[in-house]
One Martini backbone bead per residue (centre of mass of N, CA, C, O) as a GRO file, in nm:
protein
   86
    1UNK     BB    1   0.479   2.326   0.200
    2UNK     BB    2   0.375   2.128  -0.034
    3UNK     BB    3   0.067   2.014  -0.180
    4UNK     BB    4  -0.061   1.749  -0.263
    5UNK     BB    5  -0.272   1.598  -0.501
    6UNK     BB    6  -0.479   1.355  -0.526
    7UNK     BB    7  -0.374   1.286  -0.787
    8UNK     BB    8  -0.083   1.262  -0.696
    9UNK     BB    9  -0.099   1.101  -0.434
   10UNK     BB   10  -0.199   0.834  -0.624
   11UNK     BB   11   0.031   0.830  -0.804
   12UNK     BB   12   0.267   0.773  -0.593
   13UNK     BB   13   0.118   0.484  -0.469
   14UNK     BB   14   0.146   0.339  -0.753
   15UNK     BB   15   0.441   0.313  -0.787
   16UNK     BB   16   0.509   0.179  -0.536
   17UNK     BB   17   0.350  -0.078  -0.601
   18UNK     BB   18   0.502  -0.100  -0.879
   19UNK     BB   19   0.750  -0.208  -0.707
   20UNK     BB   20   0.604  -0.453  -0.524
   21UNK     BB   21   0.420  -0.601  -0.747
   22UNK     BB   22   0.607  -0.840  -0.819
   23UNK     BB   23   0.628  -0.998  -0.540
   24UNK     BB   24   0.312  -1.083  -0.571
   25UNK     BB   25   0.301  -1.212  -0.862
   26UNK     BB   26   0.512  -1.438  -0.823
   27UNK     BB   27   0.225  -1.553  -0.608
   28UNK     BB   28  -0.060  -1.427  -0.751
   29UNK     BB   29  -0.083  -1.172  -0.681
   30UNK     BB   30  -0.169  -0.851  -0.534
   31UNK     BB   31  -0.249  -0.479  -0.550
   32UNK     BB   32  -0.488  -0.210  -0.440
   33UNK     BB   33  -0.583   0.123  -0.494
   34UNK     BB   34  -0.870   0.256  -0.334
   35UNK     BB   35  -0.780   0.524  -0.168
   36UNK     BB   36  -0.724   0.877  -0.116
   37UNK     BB   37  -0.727   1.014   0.204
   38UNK     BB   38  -0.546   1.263   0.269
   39UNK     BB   39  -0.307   1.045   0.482
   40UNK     BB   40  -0.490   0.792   0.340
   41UNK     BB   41  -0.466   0.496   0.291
   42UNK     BB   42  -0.603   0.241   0.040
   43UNK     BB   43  -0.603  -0.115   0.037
   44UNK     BB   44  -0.617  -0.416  -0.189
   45UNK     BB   45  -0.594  -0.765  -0.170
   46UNK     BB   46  -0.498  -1.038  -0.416
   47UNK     BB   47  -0.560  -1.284  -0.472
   48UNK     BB   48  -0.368  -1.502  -0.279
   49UNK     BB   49  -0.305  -1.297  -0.065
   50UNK     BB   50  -0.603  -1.349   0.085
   51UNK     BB   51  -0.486  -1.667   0.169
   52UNK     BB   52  -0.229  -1.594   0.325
   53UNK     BB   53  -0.039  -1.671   0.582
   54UNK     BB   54   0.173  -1.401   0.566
   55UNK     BB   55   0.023  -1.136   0.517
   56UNK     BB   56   0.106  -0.962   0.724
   57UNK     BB   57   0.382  -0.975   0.701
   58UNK     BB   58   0.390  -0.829   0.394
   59UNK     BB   59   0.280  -0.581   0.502
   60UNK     BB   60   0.463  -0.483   0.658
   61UNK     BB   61   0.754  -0.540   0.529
   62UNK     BB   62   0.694  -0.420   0.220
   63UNK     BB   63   0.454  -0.234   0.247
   64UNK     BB   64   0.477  -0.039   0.496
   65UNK     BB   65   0.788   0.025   0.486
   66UNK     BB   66   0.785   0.147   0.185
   67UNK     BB   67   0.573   0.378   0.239
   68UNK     BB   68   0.691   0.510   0.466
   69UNK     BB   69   1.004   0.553   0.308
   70UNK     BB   70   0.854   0.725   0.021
   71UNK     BB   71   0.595   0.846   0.215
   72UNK     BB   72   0.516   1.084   0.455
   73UNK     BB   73   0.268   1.147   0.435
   74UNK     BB   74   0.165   0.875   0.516
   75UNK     BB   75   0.002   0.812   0.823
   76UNK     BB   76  -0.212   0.564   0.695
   77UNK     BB   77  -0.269   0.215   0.667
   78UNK     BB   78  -0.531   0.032   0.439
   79UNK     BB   79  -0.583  -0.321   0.494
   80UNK     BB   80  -0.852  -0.342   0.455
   81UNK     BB   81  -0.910  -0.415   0.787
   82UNK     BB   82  -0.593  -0.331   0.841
   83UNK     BB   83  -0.425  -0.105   1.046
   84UNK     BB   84  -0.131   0.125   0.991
   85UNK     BB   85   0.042   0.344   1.177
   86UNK     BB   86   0.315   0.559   1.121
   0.00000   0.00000   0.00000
């Protein structure tokens, strides 16, 4: 299996964001990639998403799922506080 390297695996996981954030611009919202340790994401919620009522169901439904099904290395994904293992 091939290693990919730090810098690989932040692009893999912008571009990922890149498909997703049009979804939270709608409503004023972003995310961002805060950094990648290893086979953890980090991520931070920004604008609306952050006092977003939906915000969980947001996390689990849009973001934990399409990173889950698009980067199989990603073993861990940390928004904000919530840690979510995939």
């Amino acid at each position: 299996m091939v290693q990919l390297s730090h810098e690989n695996r932040e692009k893999e996981v912008e571009e990922i964001l890149n498909k997703i954030r049009p979804a939270l611009l709608a409503d004023e919202g972003d995310i961002e990639l805060v950094k990648v340790e290893g086979n953890e994401v980090y991520l931070r919620l920004l604008g609306t998403c952050i006092y977003c009522p939906v915000s969980d169901m947001t996390m689990k439904d849009l973001i934990i799922y399409t990173i889950q099904h698009s980067l199989p290395w990603v073993k861990t994904v940390r928004i904000g506080q919530n840690k979510f293992e995939l």
